[in-house]
VOPAGU-2260 file (C-alpha; in pm, 1 decimal, decimal comma):
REM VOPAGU-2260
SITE   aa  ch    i         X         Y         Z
SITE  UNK   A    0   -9787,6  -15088,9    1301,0
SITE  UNK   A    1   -9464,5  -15267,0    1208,2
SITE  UNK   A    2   -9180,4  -15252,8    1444,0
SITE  UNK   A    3   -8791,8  -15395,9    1340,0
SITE  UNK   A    4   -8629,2  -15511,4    1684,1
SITE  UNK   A    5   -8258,8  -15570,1    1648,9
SITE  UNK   A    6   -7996,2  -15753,8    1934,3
SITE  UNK   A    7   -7721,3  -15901,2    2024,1
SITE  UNK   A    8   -7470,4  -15671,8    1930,8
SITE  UNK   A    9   -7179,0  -15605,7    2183,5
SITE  UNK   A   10   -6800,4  -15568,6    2211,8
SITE  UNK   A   11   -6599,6  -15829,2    2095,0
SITE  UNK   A   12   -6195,0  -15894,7    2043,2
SITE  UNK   A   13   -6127,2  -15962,5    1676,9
SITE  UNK   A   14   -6201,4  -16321,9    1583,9
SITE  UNK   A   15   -6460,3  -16371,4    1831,5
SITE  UNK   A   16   -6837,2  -16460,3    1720,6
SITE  UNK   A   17   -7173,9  -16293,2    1733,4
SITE  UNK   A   18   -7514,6  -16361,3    1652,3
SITE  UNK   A   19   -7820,2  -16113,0    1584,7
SITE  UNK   A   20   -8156,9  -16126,4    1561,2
SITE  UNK   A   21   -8421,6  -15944,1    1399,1
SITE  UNK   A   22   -8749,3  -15958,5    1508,2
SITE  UNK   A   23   -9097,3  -15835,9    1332,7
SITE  UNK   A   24   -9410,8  -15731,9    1501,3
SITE  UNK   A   25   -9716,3  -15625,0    1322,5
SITE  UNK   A   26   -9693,2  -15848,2    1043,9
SITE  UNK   A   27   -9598,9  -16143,1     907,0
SITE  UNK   A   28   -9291,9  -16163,6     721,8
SITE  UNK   A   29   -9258,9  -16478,8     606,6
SITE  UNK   A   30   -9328,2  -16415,9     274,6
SITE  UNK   A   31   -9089,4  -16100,0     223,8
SITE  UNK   A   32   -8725,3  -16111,7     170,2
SITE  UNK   A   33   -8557,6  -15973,2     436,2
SITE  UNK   A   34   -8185,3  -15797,5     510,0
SITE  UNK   A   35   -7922,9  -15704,2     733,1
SITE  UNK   A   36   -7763,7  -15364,8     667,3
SITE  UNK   A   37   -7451,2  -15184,9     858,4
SITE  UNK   A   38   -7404,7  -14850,2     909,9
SITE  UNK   A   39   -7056,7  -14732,9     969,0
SITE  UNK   A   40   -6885,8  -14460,0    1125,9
SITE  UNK   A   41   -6719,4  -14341,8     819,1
SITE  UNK   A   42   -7055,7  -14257,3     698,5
SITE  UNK   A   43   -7368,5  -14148,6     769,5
SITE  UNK   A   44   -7639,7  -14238,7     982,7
SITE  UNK   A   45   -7886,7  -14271,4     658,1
SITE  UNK   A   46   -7602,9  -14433,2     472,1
SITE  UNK   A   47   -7637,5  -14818,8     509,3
SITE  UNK   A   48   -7465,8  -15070,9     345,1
SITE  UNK   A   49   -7657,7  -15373,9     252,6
SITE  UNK   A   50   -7451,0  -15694,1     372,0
SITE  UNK   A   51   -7696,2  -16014,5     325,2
SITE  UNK   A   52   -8068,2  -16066,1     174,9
SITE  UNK   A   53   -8270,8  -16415,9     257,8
SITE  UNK   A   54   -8550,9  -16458,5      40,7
SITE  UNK   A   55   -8907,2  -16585,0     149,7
SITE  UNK   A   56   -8770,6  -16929,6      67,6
SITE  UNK   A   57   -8482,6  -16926,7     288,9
SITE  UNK   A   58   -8266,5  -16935,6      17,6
SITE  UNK   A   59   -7976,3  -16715,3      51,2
SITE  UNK   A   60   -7991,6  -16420,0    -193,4
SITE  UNK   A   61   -7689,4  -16236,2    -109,4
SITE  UNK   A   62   -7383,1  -16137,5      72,4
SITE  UNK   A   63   -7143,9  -15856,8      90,2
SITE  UNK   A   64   -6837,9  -15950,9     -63,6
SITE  UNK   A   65   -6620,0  -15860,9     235,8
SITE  UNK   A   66   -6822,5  -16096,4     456,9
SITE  UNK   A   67   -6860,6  -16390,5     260,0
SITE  UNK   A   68   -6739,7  -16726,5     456,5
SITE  UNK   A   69   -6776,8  -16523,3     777,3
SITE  UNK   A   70   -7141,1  -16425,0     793,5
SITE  UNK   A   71   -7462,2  -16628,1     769,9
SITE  UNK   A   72   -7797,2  -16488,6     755,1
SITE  UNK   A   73   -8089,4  -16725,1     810,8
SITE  UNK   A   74   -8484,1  -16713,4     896,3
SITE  UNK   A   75   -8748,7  -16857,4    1148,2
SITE  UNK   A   76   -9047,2  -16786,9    1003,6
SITE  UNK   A   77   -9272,4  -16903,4    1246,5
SITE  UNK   A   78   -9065,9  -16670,0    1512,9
SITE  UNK   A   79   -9075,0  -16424,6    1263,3
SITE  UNK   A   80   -8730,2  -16335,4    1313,6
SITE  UNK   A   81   -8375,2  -16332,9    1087,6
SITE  UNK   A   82   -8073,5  -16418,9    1259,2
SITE  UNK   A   83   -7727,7  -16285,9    1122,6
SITE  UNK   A   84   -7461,8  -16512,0    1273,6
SITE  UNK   A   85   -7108,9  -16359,3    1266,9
SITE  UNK   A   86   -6752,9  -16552,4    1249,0
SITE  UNK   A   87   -6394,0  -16423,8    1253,1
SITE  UNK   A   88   -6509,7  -16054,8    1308,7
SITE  UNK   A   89   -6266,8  -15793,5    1156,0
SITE  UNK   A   90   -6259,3  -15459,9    1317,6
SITE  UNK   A   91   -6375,9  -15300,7     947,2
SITE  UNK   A   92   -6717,5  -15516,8    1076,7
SITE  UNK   A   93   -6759,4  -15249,9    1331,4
SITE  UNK   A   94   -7090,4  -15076,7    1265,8
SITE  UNK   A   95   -7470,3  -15051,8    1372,6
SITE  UNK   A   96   -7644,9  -15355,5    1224,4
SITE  UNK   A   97   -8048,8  -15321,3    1119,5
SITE  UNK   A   98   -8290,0  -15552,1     940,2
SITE  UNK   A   99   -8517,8  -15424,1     679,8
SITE  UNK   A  100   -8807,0  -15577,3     436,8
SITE  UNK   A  101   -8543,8  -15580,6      91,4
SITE  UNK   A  102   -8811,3  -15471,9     -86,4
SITE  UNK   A  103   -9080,2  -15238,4     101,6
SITE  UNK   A  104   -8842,6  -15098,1     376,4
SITE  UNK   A  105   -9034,5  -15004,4     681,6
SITE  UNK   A  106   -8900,6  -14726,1     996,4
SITE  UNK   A  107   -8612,1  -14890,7    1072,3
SITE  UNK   A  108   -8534,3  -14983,8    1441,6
SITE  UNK   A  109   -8312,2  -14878,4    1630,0
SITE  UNK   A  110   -8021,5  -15136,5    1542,1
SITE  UNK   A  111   -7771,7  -15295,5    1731,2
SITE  UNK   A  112   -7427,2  -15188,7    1791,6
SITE  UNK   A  113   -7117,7  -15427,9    1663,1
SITE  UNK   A  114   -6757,9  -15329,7    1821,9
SITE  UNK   A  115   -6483,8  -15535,1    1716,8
SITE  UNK   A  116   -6138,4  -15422,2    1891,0
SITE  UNK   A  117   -5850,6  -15484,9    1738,1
């Protein structure tokens, strides 16, 4: 069964820094493109915006406009895990961050809460 584990979310001033992690158990994702999606509160909780994809070849594939220069996805394969590393966070970042397969999207976790005060 495959499981998404997000972390490293918290509560952090605006400018300050973050990194998350994604982790994958039950299979082995090195050959999938993965991303990082936000949910926020404006919307709803099965509304998520996709903000960065990293294909199989570790090759960035995309970023949200709004958070290009400031966020940086990236992959350990042999961890199995996708890192989203944050910079210069803007209170509009606030939001619950998940990981997903781009193209076969699995249950998603549980996520990991971003709070950026202003």
């Amino acid at each position: 069964q495959v499981q998404l584990v997000e972390s490293g979310g918290g509560l952090v001033e605006t400018g300050g820094s973050l990194r998350l992690s994604c982790g994958f158990t039950g299979k082995d994702f090195s050959l999938n493109p993965i991303s990082w999606y936000r949910q926020v509160p404006q919307k709803q909780r099965d509304q998520r915006d996709l903000v960065a994809t990293i294909n199989n070849y570790r090759n960035v594939s995309y970023y949200l406009e709004a958070v290009k220069g400031r966020f940086t996805i990236s992959r350990d394969n042999a961890k199995n895990t996708v890192y989203l590393d944050i910079k210069n966070l803007r209170p509009e970042d606030t939001g619950r961050y998940y990981c997903n397969d781009f193209e076969h999207q699995y249950t998603w976790g549980q996520g990991t809460q971003v709070t950026v005060s202003s």
